[in-house]
C-alpha positions in Angstrom: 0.0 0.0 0.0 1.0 3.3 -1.1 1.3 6.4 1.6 0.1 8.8 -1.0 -1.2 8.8 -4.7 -1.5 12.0 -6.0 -3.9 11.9 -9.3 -2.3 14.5 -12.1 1.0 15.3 -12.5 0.6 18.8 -13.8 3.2 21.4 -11.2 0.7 21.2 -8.6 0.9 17.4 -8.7 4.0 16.7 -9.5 5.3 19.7 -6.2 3.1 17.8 -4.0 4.3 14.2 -4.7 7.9 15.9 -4.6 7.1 17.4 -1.2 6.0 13.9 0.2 8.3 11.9 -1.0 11.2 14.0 0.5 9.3 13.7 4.0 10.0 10.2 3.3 6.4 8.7 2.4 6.0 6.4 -0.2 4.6 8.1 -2.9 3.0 7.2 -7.1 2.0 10.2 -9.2 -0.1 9.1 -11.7 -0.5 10.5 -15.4 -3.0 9.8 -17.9 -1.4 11.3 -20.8 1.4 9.2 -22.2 4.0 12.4 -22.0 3.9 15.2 -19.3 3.2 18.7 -20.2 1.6 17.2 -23.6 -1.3 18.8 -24.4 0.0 22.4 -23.2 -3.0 24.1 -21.2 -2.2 27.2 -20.5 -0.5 30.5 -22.1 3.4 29.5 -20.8 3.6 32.9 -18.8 5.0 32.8 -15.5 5.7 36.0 -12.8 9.1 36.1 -12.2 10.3 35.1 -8.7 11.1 38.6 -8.0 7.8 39.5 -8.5 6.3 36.2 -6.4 8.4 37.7 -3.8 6.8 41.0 -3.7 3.1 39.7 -4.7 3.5 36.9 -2.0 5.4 37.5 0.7 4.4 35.3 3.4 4.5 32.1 1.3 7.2 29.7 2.0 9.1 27.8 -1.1 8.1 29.4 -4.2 11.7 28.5 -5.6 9.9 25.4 -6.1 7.9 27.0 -8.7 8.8 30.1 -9.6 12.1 29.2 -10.3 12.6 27.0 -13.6 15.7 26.0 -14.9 17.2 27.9 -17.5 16.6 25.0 -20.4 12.8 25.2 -19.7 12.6 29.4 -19.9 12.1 30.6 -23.8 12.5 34.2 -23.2 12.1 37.1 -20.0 9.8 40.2 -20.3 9.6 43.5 -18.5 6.3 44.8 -19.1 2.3 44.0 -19.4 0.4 46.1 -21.5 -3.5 46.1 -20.9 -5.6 46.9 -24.0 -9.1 47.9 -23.8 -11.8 48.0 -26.1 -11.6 51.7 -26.5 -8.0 51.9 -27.1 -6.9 52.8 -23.9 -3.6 51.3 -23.4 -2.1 50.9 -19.9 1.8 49.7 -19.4 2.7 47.9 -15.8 6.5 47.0 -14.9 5.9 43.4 -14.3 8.8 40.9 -14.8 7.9 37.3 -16.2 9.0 34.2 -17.3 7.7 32.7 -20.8 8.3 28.6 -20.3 8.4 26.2 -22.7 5.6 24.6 -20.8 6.4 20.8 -21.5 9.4 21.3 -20.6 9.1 22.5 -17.2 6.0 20.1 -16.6 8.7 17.3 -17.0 11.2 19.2 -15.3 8.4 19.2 -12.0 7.6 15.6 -12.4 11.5 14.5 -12.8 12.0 16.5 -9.5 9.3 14.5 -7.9 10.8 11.6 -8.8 14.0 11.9 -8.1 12.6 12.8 -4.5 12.2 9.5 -4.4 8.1 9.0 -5.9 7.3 6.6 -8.4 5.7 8.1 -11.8 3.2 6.0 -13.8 1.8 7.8 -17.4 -0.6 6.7 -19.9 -2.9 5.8 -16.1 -6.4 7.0 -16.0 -8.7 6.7 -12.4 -11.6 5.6 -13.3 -13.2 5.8 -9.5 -11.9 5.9 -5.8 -11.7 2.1 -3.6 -14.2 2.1 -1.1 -13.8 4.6 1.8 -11.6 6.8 -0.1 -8.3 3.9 0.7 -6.8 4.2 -2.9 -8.0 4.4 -6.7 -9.2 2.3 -9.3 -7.0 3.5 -12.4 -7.0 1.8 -16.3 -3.9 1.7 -18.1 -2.8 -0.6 -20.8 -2.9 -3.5 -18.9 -6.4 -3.2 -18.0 -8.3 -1.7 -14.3 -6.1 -2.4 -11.5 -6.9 -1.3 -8.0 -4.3 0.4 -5.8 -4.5 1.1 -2.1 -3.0 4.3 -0.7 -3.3 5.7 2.4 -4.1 9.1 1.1 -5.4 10.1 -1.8 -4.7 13.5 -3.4 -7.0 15.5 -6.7 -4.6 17.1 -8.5 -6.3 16.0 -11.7 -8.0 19.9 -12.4 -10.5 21.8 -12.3 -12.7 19.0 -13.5 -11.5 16.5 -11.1 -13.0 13.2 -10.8 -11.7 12.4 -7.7 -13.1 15.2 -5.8 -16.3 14.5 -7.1 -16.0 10.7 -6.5 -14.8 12.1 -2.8 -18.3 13.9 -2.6 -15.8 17.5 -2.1 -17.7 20.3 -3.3 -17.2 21.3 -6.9 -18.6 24.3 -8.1 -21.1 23.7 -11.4 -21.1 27.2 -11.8 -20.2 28.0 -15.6 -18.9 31.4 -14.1 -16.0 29.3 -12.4 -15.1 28.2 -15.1 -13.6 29.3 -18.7 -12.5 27.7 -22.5 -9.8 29.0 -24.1 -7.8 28.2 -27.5 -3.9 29.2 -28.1 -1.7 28.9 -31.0 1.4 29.3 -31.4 2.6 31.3 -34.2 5.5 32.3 -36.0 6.1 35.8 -38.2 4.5 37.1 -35.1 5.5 41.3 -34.9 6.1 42.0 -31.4 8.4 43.3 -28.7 9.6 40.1 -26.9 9.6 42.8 -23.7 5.8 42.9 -23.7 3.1 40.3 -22.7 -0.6 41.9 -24.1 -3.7 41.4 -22.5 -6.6 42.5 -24.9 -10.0 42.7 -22.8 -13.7 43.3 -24.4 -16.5 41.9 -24.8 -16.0 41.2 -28.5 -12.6 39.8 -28.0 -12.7 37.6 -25.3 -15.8 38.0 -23.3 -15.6 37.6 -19.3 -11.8 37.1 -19.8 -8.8 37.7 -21.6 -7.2 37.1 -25.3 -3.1 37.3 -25.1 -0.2 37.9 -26.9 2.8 36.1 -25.2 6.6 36.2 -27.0 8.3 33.4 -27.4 11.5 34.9 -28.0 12.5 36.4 -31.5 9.2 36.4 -33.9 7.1 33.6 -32.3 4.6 34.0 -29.8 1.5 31.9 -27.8 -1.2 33.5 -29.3 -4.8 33.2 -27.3 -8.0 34.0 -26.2 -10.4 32.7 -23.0 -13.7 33.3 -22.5 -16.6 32.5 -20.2 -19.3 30.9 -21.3 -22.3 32.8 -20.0 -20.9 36.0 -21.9 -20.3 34.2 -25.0 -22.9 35.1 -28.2 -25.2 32.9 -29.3 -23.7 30.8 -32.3 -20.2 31.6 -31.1 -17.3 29.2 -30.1 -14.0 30.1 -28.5 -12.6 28.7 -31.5 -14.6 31.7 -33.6 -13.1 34.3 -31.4 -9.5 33.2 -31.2 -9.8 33.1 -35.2 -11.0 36.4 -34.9 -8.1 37.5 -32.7 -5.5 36.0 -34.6 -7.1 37.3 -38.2 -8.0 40.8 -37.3 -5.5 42.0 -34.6 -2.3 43.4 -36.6 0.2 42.1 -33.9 -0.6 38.2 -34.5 -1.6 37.9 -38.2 
């Protein structure tokens, strides 16, 4: 029997089995993609340290995260610049980290296991064992069952495990948002600045983004929440709107 099974190995997953294996628990992270980091989920920006420090003062260990090795960081910027619909442009000093995100998901999960936890991928949990003592989990030898002591939902913000636990998960659609990135090359853009473009015919009830890559490539995206969305409109239609229309990434 397992100590702890922590279900998801994205960072928070892959710091918490990390953290418990190095308090000498016996620990399996569990993956059900077949490669870490692969299918990247988010836009790859990342505040700098620095800036953790001074946003979050009071929290302990964020050279955990906020720290990546240099192979995983694609390029440093200086500034965010807020668009708004009416043209209003405002510039903060904010200094970030643009990741290779696949890379640094693996770099997380290699940490955890060098810590000492045991990393299986391509492992899906299907349901918890009774009384919450382990997970039931398919992988390509079939449904096996595997006892753990404790039993941790890292597995998002649609987790199956809290809601196998009976945990509270919100069904609000406000909680929640879609979003759809590319990344794209021939992109025009000072690698200095990350943009934020709000409205609500860009990205309604979030954000669309323009985030350098170093040199002329960029992640190029736009999130939305559903309830503000129009009728007949997928986040798909407004990130092709974003990247056709905005002069920065066409």
């Amino acid at each position: 029997m397992y100590d702890v099974i922590v279900v998801g190995a994205g960072p928070a997953g892959s710091m918490t089995a990390k953290t418990a294996a190095e308090r000498g628990l016996d620990v399996l992270l569990l993956e059900r993609e077949l490669e870490v980091g692969v299918p990247d989920k988010c836009g790859e920006f990342l505040p700098s340290l620095q800036e953790m420090r001074r946003l979050a003062p009071d929290v302990r260990d964020l050279e955990g995260l906020f720290d990546p090795p240099d192979y995983c960081i694609v390029n440093r910027t200086k500034h965010v610049k807020f668009v708004f619909p009416n043209e209003v442009e405002i510039t903060v000093h904010f200094r970030g980290l643009v990741l290779e995100r696949k890379l640094y998901d693996k770099h997380l999960t290699n940490e955890a296991a060098r810590a000492g936890a045991e990393v299986a991928t391509l492992t899906s949990v299907v349901d918890l064992l009774d009384g919450g003592e382990g997970v039931r989990a398919k992988n390509t030898d079939g449904v096996i069952d595997i006892p753990a002591k404790v039993v941790v939902a890292a597995d998002g913000a649609y987790s199956l495990v809290a809601r196998r636990a009976g945990l509270p998960v919100s069904r609000d659609p406000m909680d929640y948002g879609v979003g759809y990135q590319y990344e794209m090359v021939n992109v025009d853009h000072d690698p200095d600045y990350v943009d934020m473009y709000l409205g609500e015919d860009i990205a309604p009830g979030s954000y669309a983004w323009i985030i350098p890559k170093g040199e002329d490539v960029a992640n190029v995206g736009t999130g939305a929440r559903a309830p503000y969305m129009k009728a007949g409109m997928s986040i798909r239609d407004y990130q092709r709107n974003f990247g056709e229309d905005h002069p920065l990434s066409s």
